[in-house]
N, C-alpha and C positions, 0 to 999 in steps of 0.2 A: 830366761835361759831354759833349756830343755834336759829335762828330765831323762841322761842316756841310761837309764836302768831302768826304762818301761822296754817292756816286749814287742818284738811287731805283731802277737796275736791284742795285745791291748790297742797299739793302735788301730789294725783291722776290727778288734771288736767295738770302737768308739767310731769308727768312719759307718763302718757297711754292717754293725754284727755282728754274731759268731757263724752265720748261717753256713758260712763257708767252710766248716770245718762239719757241720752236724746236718744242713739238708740234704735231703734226695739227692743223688747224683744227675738221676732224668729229672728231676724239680718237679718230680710227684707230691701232694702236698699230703697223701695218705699212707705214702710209706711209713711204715716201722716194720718192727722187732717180729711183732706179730703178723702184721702184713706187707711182709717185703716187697720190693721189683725184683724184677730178676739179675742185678746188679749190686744189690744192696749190700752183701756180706761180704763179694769181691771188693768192694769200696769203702766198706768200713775200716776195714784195716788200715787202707792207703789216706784215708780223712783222718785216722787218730795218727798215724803218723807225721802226717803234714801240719795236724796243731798242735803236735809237742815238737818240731822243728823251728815252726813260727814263734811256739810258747820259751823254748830255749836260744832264741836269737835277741838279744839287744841291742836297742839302737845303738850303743855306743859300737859294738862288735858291727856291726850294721854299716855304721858310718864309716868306720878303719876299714872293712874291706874295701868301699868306695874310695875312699884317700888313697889306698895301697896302689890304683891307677891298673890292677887285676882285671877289676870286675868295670859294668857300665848299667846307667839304667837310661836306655834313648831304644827309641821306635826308631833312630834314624839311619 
């Protein structure tokens, strides 16, 4: 049975990571704080939002939208 009160930043961070939330946006691998892109600031904000969005979603919360016949997850 599944554990629906893991995060989907937990699952993303056992699949891929956290990198998705804290790399470069252009995948510089020498960005920071102190040597930014020229992108980095405009994007830091929009990365820490999107992993307190991830970090406050669980799968149960997750699963119910999907059941609810709302939402879809297909390429097709």
């Amino acid at each position: 049975k599944y554990n629906l009160e893991h995060s989907l930043a937990d699952v993303i961070g056992a699949i891929d990571g956290n990198g998705i939330f804290t790399n470069c946006i252009l995948g510089l691998k020498k960005c920071s704080e102190k040597r930014p892109c020229p992108l980095h600031f405009e994007f830091k904000e929009i990365k820490l939002k999107i992993a307190n969005e991830f970090e406050n979603t669980k799968l149960g919360e997750f699963q119910d939208r999907l059941l609810s016949g709302h939402f879809y997850l297909s390429n097709i």
